[in-house]
matplotlib code that plots the C-alpha trace (Angstrom):
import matplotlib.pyplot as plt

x = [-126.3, -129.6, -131.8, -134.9, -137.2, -140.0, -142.8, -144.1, -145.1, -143.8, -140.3, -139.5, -141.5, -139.0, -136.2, -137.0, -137.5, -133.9, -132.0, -134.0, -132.2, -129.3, -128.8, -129.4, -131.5, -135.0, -137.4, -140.4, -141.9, -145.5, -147.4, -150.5, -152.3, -150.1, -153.0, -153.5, -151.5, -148.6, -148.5, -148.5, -145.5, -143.5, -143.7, -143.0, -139.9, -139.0, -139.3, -140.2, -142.7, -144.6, -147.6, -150.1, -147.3, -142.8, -141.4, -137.9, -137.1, -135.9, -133.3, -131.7, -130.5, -127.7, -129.0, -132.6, -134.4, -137.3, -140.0, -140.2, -143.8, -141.5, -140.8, -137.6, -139.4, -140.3, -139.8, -137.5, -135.9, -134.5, -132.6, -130.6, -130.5, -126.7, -127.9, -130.7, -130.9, -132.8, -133.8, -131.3, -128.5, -128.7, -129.6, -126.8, -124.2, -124.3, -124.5, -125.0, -126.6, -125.4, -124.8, -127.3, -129.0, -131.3, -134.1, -135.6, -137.6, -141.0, -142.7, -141.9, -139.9, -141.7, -142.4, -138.7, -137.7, -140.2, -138.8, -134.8, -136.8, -138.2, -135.3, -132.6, -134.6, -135.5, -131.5, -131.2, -129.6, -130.8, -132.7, -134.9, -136.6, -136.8, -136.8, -140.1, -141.9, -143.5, -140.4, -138.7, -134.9, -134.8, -136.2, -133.3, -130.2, -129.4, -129.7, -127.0, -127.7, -126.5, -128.6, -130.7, -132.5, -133.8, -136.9, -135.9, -138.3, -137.5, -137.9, -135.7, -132.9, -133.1, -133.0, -130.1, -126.4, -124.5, -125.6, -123.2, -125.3, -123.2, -125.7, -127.8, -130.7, -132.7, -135.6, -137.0, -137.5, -141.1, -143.0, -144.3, -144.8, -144.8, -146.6, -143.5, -140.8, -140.8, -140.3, -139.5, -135.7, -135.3, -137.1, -135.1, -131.7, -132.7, -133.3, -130.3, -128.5, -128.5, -126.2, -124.0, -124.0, -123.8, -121.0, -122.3, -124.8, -127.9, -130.2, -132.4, -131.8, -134.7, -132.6, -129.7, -130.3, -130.6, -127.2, -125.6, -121.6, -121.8, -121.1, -119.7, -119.6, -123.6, -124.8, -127.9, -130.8, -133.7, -137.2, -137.1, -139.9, -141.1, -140.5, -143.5, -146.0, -143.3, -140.5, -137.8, -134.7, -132.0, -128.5, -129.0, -130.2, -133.7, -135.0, -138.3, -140.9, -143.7, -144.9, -147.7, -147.6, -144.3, -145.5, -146.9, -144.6, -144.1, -142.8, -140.5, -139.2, -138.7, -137.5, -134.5, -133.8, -133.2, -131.9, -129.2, -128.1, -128.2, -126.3, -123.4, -123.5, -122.7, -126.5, -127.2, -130.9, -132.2, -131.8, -133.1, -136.2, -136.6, -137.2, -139.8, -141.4, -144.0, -143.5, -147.1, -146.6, -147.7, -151.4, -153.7, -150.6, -152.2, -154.6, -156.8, -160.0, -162.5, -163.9, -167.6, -169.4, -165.9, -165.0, -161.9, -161.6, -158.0, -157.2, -154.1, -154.5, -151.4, -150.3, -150.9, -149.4, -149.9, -146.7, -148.1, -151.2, -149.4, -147.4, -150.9, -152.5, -149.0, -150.5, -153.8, -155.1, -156.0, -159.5, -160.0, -159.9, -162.9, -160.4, -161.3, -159.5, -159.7, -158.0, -156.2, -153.1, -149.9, -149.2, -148.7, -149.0, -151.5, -150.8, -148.9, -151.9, -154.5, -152.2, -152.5, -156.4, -156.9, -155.2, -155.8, -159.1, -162.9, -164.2, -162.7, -165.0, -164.2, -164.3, -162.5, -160.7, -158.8, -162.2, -161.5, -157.8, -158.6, -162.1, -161.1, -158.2, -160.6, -163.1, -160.4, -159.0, -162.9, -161.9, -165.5, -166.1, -168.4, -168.6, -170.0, -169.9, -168.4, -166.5, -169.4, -171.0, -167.9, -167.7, -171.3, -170.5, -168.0, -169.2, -172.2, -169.7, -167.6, -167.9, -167.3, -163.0, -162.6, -160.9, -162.1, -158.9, -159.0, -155.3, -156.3, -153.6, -153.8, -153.0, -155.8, -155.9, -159.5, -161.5, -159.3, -156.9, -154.6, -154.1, -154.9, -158.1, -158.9, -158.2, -160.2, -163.1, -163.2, -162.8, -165.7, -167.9, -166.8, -167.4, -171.1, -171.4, -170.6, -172.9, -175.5, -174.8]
y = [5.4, 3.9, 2.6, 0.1, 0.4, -3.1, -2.1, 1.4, 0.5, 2.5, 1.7, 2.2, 5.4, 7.3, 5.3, 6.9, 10.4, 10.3, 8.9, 11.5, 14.1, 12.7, 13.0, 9.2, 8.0, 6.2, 4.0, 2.3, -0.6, -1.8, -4.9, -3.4, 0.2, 3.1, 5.9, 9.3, 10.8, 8.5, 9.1, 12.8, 12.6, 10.5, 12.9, 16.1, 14.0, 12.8, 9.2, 7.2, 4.3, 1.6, -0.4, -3.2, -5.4, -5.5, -5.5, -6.4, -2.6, -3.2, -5.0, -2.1, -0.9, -0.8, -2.1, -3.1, -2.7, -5.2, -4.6, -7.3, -8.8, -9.8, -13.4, -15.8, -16.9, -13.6, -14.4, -10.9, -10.3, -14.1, -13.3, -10.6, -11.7, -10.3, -7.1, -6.9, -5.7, -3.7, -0.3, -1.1, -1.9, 1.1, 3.6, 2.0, 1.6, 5.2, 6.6, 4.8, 7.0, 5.2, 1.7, -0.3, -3.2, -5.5, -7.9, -10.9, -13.7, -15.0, -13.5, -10.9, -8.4, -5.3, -5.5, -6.0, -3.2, -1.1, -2.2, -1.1, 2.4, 3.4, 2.1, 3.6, 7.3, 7.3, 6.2, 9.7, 7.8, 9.6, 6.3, 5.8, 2.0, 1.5, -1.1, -3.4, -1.9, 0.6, 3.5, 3.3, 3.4, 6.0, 8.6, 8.2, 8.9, 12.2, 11.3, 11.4, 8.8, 6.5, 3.6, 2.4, -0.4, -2.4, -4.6, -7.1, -9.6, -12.9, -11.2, -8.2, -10.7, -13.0, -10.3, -8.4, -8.2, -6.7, -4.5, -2.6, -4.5, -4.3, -6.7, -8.9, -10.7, -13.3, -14.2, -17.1, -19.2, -21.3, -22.3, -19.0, -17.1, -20.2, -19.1, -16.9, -19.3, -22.3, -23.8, -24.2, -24.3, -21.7, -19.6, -20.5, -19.7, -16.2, -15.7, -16.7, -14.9, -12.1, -13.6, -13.6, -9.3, -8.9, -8.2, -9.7, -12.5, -13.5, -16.1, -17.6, -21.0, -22.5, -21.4, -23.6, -26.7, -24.3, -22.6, -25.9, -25.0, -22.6, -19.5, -20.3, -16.7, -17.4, -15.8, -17.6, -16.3, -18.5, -17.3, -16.1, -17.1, -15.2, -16.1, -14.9, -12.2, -9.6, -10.7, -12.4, -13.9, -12.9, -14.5, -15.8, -12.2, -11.9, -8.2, -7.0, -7.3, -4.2, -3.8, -6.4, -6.1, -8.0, -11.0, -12.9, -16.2, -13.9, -10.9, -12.6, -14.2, -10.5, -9.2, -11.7, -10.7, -6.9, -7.9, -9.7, -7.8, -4.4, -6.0, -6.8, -2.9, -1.9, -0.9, -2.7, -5.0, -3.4, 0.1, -1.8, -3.1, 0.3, 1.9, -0.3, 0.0, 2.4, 0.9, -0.5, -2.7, -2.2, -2.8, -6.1, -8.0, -10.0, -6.5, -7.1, -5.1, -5.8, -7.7, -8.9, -11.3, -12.2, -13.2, -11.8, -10.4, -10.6, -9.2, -10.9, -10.1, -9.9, -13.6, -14.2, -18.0, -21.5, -20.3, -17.5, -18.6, -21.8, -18.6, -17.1, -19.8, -20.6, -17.9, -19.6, -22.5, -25.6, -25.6, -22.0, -20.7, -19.4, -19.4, -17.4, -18.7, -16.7, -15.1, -16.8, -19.4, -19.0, -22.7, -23.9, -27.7, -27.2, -30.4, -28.7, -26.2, -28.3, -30.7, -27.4, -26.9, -30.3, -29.5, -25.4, -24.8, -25.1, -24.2, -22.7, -20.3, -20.3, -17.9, -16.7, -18.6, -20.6, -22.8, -25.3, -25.8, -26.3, -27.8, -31.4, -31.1, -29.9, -32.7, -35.4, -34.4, -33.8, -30.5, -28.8, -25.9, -23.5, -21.9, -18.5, -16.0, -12.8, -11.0, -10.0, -14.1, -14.8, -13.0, -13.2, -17.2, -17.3, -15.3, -17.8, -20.6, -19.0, -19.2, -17.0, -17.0, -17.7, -16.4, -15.0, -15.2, -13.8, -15.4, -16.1, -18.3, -16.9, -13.5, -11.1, -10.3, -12.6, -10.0, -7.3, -4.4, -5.8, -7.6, -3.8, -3.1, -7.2, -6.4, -3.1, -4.6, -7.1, -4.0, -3.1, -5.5, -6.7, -3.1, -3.2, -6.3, -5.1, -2.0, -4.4, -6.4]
z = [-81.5, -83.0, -80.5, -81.4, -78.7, -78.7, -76.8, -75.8, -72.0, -68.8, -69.3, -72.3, -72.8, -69.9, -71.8, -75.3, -73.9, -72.2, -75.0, -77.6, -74.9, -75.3, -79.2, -80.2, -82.5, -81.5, -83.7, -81.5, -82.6, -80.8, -80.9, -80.2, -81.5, -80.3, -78.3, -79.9, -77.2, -77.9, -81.3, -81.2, -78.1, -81.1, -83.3, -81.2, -80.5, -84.4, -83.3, -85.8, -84.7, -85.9, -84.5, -84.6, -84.8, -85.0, -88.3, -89.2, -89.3, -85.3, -86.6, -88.7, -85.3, -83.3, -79.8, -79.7, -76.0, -75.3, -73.0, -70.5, -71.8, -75.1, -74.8, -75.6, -79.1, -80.6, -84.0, -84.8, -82.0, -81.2, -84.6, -82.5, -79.6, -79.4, -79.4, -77.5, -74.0, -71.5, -70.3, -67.2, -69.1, -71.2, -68.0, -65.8, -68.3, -68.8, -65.1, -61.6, -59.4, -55.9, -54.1, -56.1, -54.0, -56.4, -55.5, -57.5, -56.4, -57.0, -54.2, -52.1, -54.1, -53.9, -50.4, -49.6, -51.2, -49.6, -46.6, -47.8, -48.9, -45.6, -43.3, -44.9, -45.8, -41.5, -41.3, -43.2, -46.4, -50.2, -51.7, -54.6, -55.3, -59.5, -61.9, -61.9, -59.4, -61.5, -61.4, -64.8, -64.2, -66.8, -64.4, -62.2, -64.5, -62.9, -59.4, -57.0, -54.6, -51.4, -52.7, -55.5, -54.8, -57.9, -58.3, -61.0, -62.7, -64.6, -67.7, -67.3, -66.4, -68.9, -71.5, -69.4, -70.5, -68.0, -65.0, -62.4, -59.0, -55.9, -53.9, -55.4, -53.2, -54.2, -51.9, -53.3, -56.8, -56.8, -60.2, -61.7, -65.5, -66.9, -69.7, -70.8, -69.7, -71.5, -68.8, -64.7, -65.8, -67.8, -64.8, -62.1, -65.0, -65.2, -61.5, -61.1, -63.9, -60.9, -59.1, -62.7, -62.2, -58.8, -56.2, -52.7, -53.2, -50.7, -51.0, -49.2, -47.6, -49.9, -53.3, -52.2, -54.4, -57.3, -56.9, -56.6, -56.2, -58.6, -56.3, -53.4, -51.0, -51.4, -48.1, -47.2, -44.7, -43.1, -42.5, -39.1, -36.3, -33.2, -30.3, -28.9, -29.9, -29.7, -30.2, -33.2, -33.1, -35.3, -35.4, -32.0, -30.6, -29.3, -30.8, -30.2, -32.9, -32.9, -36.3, -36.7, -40.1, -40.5, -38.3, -41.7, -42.5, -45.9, -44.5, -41.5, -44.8, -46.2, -43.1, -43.0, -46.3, -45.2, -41.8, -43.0, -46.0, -43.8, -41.6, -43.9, -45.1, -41.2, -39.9, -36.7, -36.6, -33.7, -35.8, -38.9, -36.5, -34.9, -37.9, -39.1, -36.5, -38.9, -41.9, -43.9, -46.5, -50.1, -50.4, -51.6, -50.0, -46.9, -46.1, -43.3, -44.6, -42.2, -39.6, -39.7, -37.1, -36.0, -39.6, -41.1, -44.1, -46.2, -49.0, -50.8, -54.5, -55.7, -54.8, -58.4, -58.2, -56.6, -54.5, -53.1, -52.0, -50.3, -48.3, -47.6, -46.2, -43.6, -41.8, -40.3, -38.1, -40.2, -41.5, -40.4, -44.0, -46.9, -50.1, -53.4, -55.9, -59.1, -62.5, -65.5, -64.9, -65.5, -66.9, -63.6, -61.5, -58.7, -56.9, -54.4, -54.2, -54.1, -51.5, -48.7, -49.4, -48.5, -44.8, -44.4, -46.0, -44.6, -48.3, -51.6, -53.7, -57.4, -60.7, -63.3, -66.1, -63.3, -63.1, -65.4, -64.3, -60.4, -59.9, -61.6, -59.0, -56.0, -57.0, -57.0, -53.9, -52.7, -51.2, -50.6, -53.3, -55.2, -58.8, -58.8, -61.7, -60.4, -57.3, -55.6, -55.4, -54.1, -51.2, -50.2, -50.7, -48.8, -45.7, -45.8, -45.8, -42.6, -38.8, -36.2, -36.0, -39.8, -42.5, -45.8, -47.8, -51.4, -52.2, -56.2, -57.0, -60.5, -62.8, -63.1, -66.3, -67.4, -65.5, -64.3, -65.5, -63.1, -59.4, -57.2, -59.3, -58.5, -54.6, -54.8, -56.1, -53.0, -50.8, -52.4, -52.0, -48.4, -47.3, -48.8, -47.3, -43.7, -44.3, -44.7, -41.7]

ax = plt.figure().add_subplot(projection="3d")
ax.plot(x, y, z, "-o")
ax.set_aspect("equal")
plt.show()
């Protein structure tokens, strides 16, 4: 078989060194300059490659396997579009390792299947966590496995044909990547193109005018709510709650998500709840990093969208919150953003390219706010601009990419500074 491989990323580099084991024939084609060290692994293998741009040679091949940063109009491979596909359609349709379990949604995903990772390894069950959350699923082809639990982005199902997904769970669909789906509908279509592969279907409550009547045995879930400080209710049973970290309104949204599906696979809540008991969340995800003249300190860099930050902020008193908004838009309306500012924040702090999107907005809506040039204004603005029991929230609302690598270097570099700062105090 002659494989076309677009894009030479994390994915698809695993991808092309299993099917070069295998016996089959590999051509890679990149956008952007191949490194040294890529170049030299291509030819140890007899791949032949291409960069600085894709060429119509891709299309001399058999199946042709897209990164996910290719988009809908790419002007070669929307002229094969029946033949193109994903590194998870080519690694499962050759071998399923285990029980797979998949997770979309706009926010959420990888914390949720952190949580499936760490319940069932403590419940003594052999589980590896792949797909977009940074494990190519080429890695796992050999495993022999009780689960697989699959992070899966927009992108990877809209370019997906047919994958062998026992459960699929989607957690929620909000406005996001809008500058690579043309447009809210065609998001919310390749969601739900999971529910198109999968065996059992979960949703959350929220997605329920999206799936219509097309999928009837839809099992929904609700974000749960404590009853007090330590303690949830699940189906009508009161379980108790120690894990601080899963007492944000995102994460009791996760933690129904696991709840129930574990539940339908035969594992009882209180063991699910037991056994995360110890479980940390990925970080720049609502990180508490330090506390300074009674001001809190939050790190939330990966909410990357209007969405998330409007999660964020449904953890704190009205008014209690110092925002910084920053990064580069996603081709997203902020009226819903803006609309939550008005009632949860004290002050918002602005850099980044998201400046000249949001502040017309802020100003119209004369939600108090400051330009600064760079992380470390920011923070020391917003600690000027914060009382004693406030919040300093860095929720960007935005992609990282105008100033940063990516969201953790983004969150690592208010770590930074927030730690100088508290030196200094």
């Amino acid at each position: 078989m002659f494989y076309a491989l677009i894009g030479y990323g994390v994915s698809n580099r695993s991808l092309c060194k299993m099917l070069v084991e295998m016996g089959h024939r590999v051509f890679v084609s990149e956008a952007k300059a191949l490194s040294e060290q890529d170049r030299r692994d291509l030819d140890e293998m007899h791949v032949e490659f291409e960069d600085n741009g894709n060429t119509e040679r891709v299309l001399k091949a058999d199946w042709i396997v897209v990164s996910p940063s290719v988009k809908p109009d790419h002007p070669i491979v929307s002229r094969a579009r029946e033949k193109t596909l994903t590194d998870l359609d080519v690694v499962l349709n050759i071998s399923k390792p285990g029980f797979i379990v998949a997770v979309t949604g706009t926010n959420g995903k990888t914390t949720t299947c952190h949580m499936f990772e760490h319940v069932l390894t403590k419940l003594g069950k052999r589980i590896i966590v792949a797909g977009n959350i940074g494990n190519p699923i080429a890695n796992v082809r050999d495993e022999q496995l009780d689960y697989l639990v699959l992070e899966i982005s927009s992108f990877q199902l809209f370019w997906s044909k047919s994958l062998p997904i026992d459960v699929g769970v989607i957690l929620n669909i909000e406005p996001n990547h809008l500058d690579w789906h043309p447009s809210f509908e065609h998001y919310v279509e390749s969601k739900l193109k999971l529910f198109t592969f999968a065996g059992k279907r979960f949703s959350h409550e929220s997605c329920r005018k999206f799936i219509n009547k097309r999928w009837t045995d839809v099992v929904g879930f609700s974000t749960m709510h404590l009853v007090n400080e330590h303690q949830v209710e699940f189906h009508g049973q009161i379980y108790p709650l120690r894990n601080g970290f899963l007492k944000t309104h995102q994460n009791l949204q996760n933690l129904s998500a696991v709840l129930t599906v574990l539940e339908s696979l035969g594992f009882e809540p209180r063991m699910v709840l037991e056994a995360l008991e110890d479980f940390t969340p990925p970080q720049h995800r609502m990180q508490l990093v330090a506390i300074i003249d009674e001001v809190h300190f939050v790190d939330d860099s990966k909410s990357t969208s209007a969405a998330a930050t409007i999660a964020a902020l449904q953890n704190y008193q009205d008014g209690k919150v110092v925002l910084i908004l920053t990064g580069r838009g996603k081709n997203e309306n902020y009226d819903a953003l803006v609309g939550q500012l008005k009632k949860k924040v004290k002050f918002v702090v602005v850099f980044g390219e998201i400046t000249a999107l949001i502040t017309p907005l802020l100003r119209a809506s004369n939600v108090p706010f400051r330009v600064v040039e760079n992380m470390e204004e920011a923070v020391f603005e917003a600690f000027r601009r914060a009382s004693r029991g406030d919040i300093v929230l860095l929720s960007p609302a935005a992609a990282s990419f105008d100033l940063y690598a990516n969201y953790a270097e983004r969150g690592e570099h208010f770590v930074r500074v927030v730690e100088s700062l508290k030196e200094g105090a």
